[in-house]
Structures are given as structure tokens and as C-alpha cells.
C-alpha positions as MATLAB code, in Angstrom:
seq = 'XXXXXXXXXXXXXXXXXXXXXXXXXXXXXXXXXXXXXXXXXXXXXXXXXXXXXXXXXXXXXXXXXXXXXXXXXXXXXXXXXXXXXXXXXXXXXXXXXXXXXXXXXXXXXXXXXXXXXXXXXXXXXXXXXXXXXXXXXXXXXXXXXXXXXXXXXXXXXXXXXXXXXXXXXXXXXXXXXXXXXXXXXXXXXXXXXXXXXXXXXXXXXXXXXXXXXXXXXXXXXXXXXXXXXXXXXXXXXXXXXXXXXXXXXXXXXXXXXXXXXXXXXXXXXXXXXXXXXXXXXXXXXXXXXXXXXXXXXXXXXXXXXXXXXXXXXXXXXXXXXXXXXXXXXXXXXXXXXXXXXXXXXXXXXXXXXXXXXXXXXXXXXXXXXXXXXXXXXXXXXXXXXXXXXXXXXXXXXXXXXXXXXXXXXXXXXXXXXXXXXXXX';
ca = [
     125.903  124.941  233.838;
     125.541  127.076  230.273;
     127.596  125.824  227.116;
     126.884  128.407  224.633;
     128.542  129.506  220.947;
     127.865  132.837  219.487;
     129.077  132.893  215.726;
     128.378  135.171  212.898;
     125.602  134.282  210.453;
     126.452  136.208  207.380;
     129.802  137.409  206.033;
     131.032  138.731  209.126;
     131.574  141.996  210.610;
     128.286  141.414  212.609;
     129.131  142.791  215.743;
     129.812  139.460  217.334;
     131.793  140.682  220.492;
     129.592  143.211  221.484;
     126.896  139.807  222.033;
     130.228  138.256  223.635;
     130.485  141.057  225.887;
     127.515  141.223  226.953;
     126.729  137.592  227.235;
     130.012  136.981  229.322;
     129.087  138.744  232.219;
     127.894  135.376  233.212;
     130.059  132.959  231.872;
     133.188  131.423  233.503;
     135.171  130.886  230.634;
     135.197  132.928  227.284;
     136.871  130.559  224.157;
     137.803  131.903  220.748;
     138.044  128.178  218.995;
     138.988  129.507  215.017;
     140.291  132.087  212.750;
     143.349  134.210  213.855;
     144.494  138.076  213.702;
     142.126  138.478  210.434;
     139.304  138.769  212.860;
     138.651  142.496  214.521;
     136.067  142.250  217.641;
     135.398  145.423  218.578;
     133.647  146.314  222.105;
     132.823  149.680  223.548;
     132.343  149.863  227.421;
     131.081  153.560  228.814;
     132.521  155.531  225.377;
     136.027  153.182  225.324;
     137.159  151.492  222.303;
     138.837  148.332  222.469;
     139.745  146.066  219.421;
     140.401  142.589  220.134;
     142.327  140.468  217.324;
     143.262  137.248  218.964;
     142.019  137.527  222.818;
     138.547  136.953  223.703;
     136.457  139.666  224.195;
     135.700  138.316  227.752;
     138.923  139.201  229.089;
     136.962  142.733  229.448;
     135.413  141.269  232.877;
     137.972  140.759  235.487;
     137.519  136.919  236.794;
     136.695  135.520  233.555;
     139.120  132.871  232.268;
     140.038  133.209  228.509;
     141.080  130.710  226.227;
     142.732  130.613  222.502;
     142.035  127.081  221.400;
     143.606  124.971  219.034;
     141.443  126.261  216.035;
     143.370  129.368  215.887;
     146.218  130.298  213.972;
     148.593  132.459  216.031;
     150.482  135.462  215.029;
     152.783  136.030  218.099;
     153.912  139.156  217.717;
     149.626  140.212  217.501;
     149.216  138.278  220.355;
     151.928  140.396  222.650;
     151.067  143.930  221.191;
     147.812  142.741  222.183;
     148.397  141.536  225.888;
     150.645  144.768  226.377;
     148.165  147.181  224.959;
     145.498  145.714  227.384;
     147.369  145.904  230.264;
     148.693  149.790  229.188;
     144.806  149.982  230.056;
     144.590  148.762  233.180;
     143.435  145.310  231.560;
     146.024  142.010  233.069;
     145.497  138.744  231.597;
     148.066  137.257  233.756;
     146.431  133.773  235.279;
     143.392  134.422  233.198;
     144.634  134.061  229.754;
     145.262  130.478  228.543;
     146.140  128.965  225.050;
     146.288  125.224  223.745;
     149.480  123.934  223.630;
     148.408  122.564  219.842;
     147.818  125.834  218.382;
     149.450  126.214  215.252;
     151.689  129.600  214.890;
     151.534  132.341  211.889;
     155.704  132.587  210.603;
     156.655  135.406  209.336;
     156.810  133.658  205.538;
     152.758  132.882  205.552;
     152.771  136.598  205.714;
     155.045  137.232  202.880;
     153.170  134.575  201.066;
     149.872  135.525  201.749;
     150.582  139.307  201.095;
     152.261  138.503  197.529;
     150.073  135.867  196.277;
     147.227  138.362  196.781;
     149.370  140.772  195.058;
     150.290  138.237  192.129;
     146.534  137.288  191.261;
     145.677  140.672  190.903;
     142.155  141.402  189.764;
     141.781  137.363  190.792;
     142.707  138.074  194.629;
     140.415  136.522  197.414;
     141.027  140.094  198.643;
     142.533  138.778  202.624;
     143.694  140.509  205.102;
     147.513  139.775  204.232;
     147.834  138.736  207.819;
     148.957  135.183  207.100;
     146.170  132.793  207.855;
     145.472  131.216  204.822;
     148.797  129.464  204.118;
     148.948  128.890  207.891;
     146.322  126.958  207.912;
     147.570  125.485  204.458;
     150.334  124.025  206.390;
     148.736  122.504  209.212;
     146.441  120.889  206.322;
     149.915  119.933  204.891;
     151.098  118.347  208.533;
     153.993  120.945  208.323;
     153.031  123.423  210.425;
     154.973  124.646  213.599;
     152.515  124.224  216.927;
     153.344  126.054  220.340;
     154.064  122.558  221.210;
     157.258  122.245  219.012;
     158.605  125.335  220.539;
     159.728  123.369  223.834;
     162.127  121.310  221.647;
     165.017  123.661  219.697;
     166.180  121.120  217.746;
     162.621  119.841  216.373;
     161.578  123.640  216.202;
     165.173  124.222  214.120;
     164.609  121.595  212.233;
     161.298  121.814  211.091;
     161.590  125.714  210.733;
     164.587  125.069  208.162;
     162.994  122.938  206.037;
     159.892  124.960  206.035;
     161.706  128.343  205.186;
     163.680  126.606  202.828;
     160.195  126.246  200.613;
     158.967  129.233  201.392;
     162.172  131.128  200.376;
     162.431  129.106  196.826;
     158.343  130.320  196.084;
     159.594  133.625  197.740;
     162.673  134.663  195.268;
     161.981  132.838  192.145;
     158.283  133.515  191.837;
     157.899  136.676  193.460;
     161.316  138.318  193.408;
     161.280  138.930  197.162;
     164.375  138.554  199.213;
     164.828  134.918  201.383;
     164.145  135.126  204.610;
     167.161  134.315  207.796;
     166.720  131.179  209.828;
     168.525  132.709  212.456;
     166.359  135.540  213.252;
     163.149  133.539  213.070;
     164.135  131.096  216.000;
     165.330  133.693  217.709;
     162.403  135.839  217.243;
     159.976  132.919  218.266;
     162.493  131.058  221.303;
     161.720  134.719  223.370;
     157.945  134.651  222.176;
     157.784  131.131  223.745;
     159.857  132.308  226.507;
     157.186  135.350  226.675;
     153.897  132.962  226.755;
     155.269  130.070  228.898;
     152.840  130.616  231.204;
     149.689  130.818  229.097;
     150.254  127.856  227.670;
     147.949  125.096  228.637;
     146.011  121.389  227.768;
     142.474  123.157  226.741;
     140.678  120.170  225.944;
     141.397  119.037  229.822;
     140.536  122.092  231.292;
     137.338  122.804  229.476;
     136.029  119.287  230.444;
     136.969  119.814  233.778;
     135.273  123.050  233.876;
     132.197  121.455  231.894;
     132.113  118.102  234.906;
     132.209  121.104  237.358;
     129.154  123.160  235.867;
     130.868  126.219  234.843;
     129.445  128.216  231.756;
     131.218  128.389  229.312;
     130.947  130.879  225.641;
     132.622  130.060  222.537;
     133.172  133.391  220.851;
     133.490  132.472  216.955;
     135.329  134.715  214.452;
     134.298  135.655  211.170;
     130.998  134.792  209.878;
     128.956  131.699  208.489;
     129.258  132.329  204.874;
     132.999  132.689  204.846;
     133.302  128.706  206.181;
     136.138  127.214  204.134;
     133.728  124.173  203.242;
     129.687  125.688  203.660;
     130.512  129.411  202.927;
     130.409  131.001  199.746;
     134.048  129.318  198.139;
     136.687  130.355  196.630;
     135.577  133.993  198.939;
     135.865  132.510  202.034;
     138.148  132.361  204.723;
     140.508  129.527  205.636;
     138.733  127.679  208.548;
     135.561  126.504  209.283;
     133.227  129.333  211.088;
     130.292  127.711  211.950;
     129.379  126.529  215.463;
     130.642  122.933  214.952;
     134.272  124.108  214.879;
     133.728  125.430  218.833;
     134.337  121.941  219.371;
     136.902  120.901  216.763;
     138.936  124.034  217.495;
     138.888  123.084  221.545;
     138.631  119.582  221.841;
     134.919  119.547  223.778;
     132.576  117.088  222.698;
     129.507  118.003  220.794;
     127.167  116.861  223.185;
     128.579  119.535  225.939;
     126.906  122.348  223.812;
     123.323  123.531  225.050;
     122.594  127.170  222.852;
     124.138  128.319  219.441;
     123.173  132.246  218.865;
     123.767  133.673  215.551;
     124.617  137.009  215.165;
     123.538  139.506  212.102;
     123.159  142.873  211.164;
     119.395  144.071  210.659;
     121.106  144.968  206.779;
     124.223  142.817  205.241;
     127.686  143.824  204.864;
     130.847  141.350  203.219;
     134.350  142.688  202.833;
     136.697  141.838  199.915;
     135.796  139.981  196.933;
     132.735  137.581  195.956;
     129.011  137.736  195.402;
     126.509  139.884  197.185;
     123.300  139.608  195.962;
     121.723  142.516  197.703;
     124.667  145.057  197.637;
     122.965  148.506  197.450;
     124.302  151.117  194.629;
     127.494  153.139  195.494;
     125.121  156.106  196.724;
     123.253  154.103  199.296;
     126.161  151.912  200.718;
     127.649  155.045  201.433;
     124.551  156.266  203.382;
     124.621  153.025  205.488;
     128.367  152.820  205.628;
     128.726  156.048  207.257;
     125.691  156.086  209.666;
     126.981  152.548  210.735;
     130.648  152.982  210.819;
     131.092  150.210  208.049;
     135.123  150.289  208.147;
     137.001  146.827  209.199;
     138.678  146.818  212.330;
     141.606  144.914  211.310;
     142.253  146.319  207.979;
     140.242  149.661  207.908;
     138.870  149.006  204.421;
     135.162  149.928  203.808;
     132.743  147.270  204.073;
     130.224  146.391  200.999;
     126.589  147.215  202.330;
     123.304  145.809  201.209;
     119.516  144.731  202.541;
     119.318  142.405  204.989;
     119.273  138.999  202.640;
     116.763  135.793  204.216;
     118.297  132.967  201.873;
     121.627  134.051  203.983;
     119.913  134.314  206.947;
     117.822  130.758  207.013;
     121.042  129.157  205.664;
     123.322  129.986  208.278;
     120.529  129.016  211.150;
     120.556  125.594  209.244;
     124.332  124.965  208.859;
     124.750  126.403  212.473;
     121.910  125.150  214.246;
     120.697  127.882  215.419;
     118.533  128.219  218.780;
     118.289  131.855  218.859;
     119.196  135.169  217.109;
     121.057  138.505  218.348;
     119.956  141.136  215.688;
     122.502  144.014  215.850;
     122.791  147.428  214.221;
     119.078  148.091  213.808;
     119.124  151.704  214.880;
     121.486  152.147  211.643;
     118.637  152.018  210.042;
     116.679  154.594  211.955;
     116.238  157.587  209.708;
     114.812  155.364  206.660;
     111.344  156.035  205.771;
     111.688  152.452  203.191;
     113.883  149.086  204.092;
     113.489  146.293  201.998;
     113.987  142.286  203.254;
     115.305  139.602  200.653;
     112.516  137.065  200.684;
     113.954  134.620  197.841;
     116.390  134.884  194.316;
     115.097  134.320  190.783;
     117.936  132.709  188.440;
     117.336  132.110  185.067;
     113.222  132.068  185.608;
     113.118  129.789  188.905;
     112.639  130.849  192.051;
     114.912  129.507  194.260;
     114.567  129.757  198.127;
     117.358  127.892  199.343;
     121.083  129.447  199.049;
     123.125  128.397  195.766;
     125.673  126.180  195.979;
     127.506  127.283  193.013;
     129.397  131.302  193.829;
     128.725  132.050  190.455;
     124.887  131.052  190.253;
     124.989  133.170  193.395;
     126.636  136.314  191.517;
     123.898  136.078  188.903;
     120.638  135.586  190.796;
     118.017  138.402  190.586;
     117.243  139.372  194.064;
     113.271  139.496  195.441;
     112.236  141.707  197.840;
     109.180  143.259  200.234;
     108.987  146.521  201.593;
     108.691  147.482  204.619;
     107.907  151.227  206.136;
     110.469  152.703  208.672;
     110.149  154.033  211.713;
     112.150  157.293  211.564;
     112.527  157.725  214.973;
     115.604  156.709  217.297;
     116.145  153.452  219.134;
     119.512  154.235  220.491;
     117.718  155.166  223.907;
     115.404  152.157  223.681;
     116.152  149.338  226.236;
     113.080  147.497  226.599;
     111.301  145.416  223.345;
     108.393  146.980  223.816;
     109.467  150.088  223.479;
     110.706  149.947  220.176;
     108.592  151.351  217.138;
     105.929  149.664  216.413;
     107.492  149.566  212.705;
     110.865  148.117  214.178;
     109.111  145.498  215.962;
     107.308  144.175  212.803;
     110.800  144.211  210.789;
     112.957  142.504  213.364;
     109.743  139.577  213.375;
     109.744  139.301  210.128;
     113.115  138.580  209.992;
     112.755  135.686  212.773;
     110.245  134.353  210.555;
     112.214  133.993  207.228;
     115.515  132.741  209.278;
     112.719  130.012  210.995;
     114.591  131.266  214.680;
     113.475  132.618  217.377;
     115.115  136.323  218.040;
     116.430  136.981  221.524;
     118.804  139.981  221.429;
     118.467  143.680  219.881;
     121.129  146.127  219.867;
     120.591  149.065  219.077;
     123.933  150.917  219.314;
     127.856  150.269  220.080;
     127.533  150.147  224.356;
     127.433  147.252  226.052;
     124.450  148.922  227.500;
     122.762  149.419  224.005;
     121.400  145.818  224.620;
     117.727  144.583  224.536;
     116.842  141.186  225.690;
     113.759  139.777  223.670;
];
């Protein structure tokens, strides 16, 4: 019996599923445990693209139970293009998908909301996805949120959907000038969705500690990445739930104790998207370089992603807040053709050194970054699939990197295929 939680160690986009993917060929059950339709896992099996949004990227394996826990914030309507796309590809997650009956649902008006305070701050914006989840989550921090739960009861569901709306519409029309939304057509709209998921709908705390007792292996796919955790990321330009690995068991109702591995995902380089402070962002001309050769463009939104060096304050952060036991360094062969890389070692703010990561986002968008050089390899790893193998140059980067993070590296990919995997 394996309990293990991959999460993202720097500002997500870090190729988590791919490490799913590949990791889940042994687990029993898959878990996403946080986040919601924001989050784009993409995973590429013999040249074929798939994008997963809300479903773990385990449901790729046939046999493999998948479950949305109650960390997640669900956006019906993502959820069912989803299932239906995957099954237009030969993909069923009937009997093998399962979701906690506690999960809080995305309404149409935390959309709205989302999408036109954004708008409304302007220059000021978080810069989110627009898909809802912050005010969401706002609500369930609120204790007015609408769970799967309440959907088995109309007149609870009506009830609290009224008054919620109700809200929603005065911010809506007198703050924002947009039109108020119907009642009517959102219980209708979410009565067939429940009607639609009836039979995904599940107790996941008792089933994963039944399938814990019974030694089944379990992987907690996380969503996002470590410095976008609403309380330990880099605030206000964060997301709105906690990333880190300790949510896996807040967002499914496990006990703590149950987990065995945490692996922490990152890039061999850094990339953020939207707003806040990146201290090793490259100039427009090289982000472009790196954005192009690694196909820097979200998955859920599209936008380009903001490159830079791979930063070790981030890194040796994230293994601390997470608990890292091991890292899965991804994208190196991005960096293939470079005869130069450089490595963040530390930051100097106003003449200290500092070697721990700033509390304070706006100590962090003034620190003076420090770096080392080290040569590249110029040569291609995409082929590579032993450790050994790799340049001799590669090797020495990807160890130095173990040592400033203070963890022990375990996986290597070196392109988009599930087969593009080195174990350490």
C-alpha cells in the first residue's frame, strides 16, 4: 500500500499530470482534492492531446478509480463537456468516476462576478481565469455555498439559491450594470445536472479509508502550484485554495498520517501566469525563446505564460511548506539548445542577502536576483530514457538543483509523452 501526493512547487503550469500519468499506472485510485476548472492538466499518450480541467488525469488508464474530492469547486457544465468529450474518445468514466457528495458547486453568478470584478479593478486585477472559483470558494468561506449535497432537497436547493442570487443580482446591476440573473433557469439548469451525476456521487472520505484499510495505492493529483496557496503562496496573486500537499487531506477527508511520499513537481526554468512578482522573469526577447520552444500557452485560458530561470528560494520553499520527499524535474530538454542557463542561488534586497523566500509580495517584487552559471549541453535529451545517458552538463544542472531545493530528485522528463520519462 502507496499513499502518494504530487503537487506543483512553483506557480504552476509545471506539468503536473504528465507525473500523474505516469505515476498512476500503479495506483488504484487517482484524487484531485483542490482547485476547480482554473486548472488545465494536460497529458499526451502516443502523439494524443488530452486536457483535463476537473477529472483526474488517471482516468487515462482503464481500471483506475477517480475521485473529485470535497476540495474542489465544481463547474457542472465543465464537468459534463468533460465526461462527454472523453467518452467521444473512446474514454468511459462510468463506475470509475466518483465525486464527494460535499463538493461545493461553481453558479453561474461566481462567474459573472468573478469575470466583472476582474474587469472593474482594471490595472489592479489578480488577472484569474474568470472561471468562477474565487467567489466560489468565497461562499463556502461565507457558509453560503450550494454543495452537491443540497441538490437532493428542491426546496433547500430553491431556497438557498434565491437568497444567494438575490445578492449576487443587487452587486450584479447596481455595481456593474449587468443584467439579474433568472431563478428559474438556474434550478432548472442544475436539477438535470444532478439528475446527470447521480451516479458519481459518493461519501469519499469512506471510500478512501476503506481503500487505505485494504492496501490500495492511492495518488492525490494537486492543481495549481505551491506559490499560488491562498495562505503560504505569494498573496494577493494567488489562487483561492490551499495548493500544497496538506490540502490532499483536507480536500478528501483522509487523515494525515495515511500519506507515505509528497513529490513536487517543477520546471528545470520558472513560468507564473497573470499578475504578481517574478523575480527571475527573463526580458521580452528571451521569454519568447523559451515560450515557444516549450509551448508556454495555458491550457485553460490560452494566454502566454511569463518565463524566467529556474529560481532556488522558490524551489527550497515549496519542499519546506510541502514536505517534500522527492522531486520530478520536467521540461529540461526545453532548454536543450542553450549554450548558458543560469540557477537563482539567493535575492539581495536593500543590501542583505536573503536566502529564505519573502514574506511580504512587494519585498519580493523588489529583490535583486543572484545567480551562477552554468554551461549547456546543446545536444537533445528528447531521446534520452536512462539518467545516465543524459549530458554530462544536464546531469550537473538537474544536481545542482536537488541541492539548493535540499530534495532528493527522482523523475526527469524530458518531453510531452508519457514515455519521455526518466526515473532517477
Amino acid at each position: 500500500m502507496s499513499v502518494k501526493v504530487v503537487v506543483g512547487s512553483q506557480w504552476g503550469d509545471e506539468a503536473k499530470a504528465k507525473i500523474v500519468d505516469y505515476l498512476a499506472v500503479d495506483a488504484d485510485y487517482v484524487v484531485r482534492f483542490q482547485g476547480g476548472a482554473n486548472a488545465g492538466h494536460t497529458v499526451i499518450v502516443n502523439g494524443n492531446e488530452f486536457i483535463f480541467h476537473l477529472i483526474p488525469a488517471g482516468i487515462m488508464y482503464p481500471n483506475k478509480i477517480c475521485i473529485i474530492g470535497n476540495g474542489v469547486v465544481l463547474d457542472p457544465s465543465a464537468l459534463l463537456n468533460e465526461i462527454e468529450e472523453l467518452k467521444n474518445r473512446g474514454i468511459d468514466v462510468d463506475g470509475r468516476l466518483f465525486i464527494s457528495q460535499k463538493t461545493h458547486l461553481v453558479m453561474p453568478y461566481h462567474k459573472l462576478l468573478d469575470q466583472a470584478g476582474e474587469k472593474h479593478k482594471g490595472k489592479n486585477s489578480i488577472g484569474t481565469t474568470g472561471r468562477g472559483i474565487g467567489p466560489a470558494y468565497r461562499d463556502k468561506a461565507a457558509r453560503v455555498g450550494i454543495r452537491i449535497v443540497d441538490l437532493l432537497n428542491r426546496d433547500v436547493f430553491v431556497s438557498k439559491l434565491e437568497q444567494n442570487i438575490l445578492e449576487s443580482n443587487e452587486i450584479l446591476t447596481k455595481i456593474y450594470g449587468y443584467e439579474p440573473l433568472e431563478v428559474n433557469k438556474v434550478v432548472d439548469a442544475y436539477l438535470e445536472f444532478d439528475r446527470k451525476i447521480d451516479p458519481y456521487v459518493k461519501d469519499i472520505s469512506i471510500m478512501l479509508n476503506d481503500a487505505v484499510r485494504e492496501g490500495k495505492n492511492i495518488l492525490f493529483e494537486g492543481a495549481q502550484g505551491a506559490l499560488l496557496d491562498i495562505d503560504h503562496g505569494t498573496y494577493p496573486f494567488v489562487t483561492s485554495s490551499n495548493t500544497i500537499a496538506g490540502a490532499a487531506c483536507i480536500g478528501t477527508g483522509i487523515g494525515p498520517t495515511h500519506i507515505d511520499e509528497v513529490i513536487g513537481v517543477m520546471k528545470a526554468y520558472t513560468t507564473r501566469v497573470g499578475n504578481g512578482p517574478f523575480p527571475t522573469e527573463f526580458d521580452d526577447e528571451m521569454a519568447k525563446i523559451i515560450r515557444d520552444m516549450g509551448g508556454e500557452y495555458g491550457a485553460t485560458t490560452g494566454r502566454p505564460r511569463r518565463c524566467g530561470w529556474f529560481d532556488g528560494v522558490i524551489g527550497n520553499y515549496s519542499a519546506l511548506i510541502n514536505g517534500l520527499s522527492s522531486l520530478a524535474i520536467t521540461k529540461l530538454d526545453v532548454l536543450d539548445t542553450l549554450p548558458e542557463i543560469k540557477l537563482c542561488t539567493g535575492y539581495r534586497y536593500k543590501n542583505k542577502v536573503l536566502h529564505t523566500f519573502p514574506v511580504d509580495s512587494e519585498v519580493l517584487e523588489n529583490v535583486e536576483t543572484i545567480y551562477e552559471s552554468h554551461p549547456g549541453w546543446q545536444e537533445k535529451t528528447t531521446h534520452i530514457r536512462k539518467y545516465k545517458d543524459l549530458p554530462v552538463n544536464a546531469r550537473s544542472y538537474l544536481e545542482r538543483i536537488s541541492e539548493l531545493v535540499k530534495t532528493p530528485m527522482k523523475y526527469v522528463s524530458v518531453g510531452s509523452d508519457r514515455e519521455q520519462t526518466i526515473s532517477v
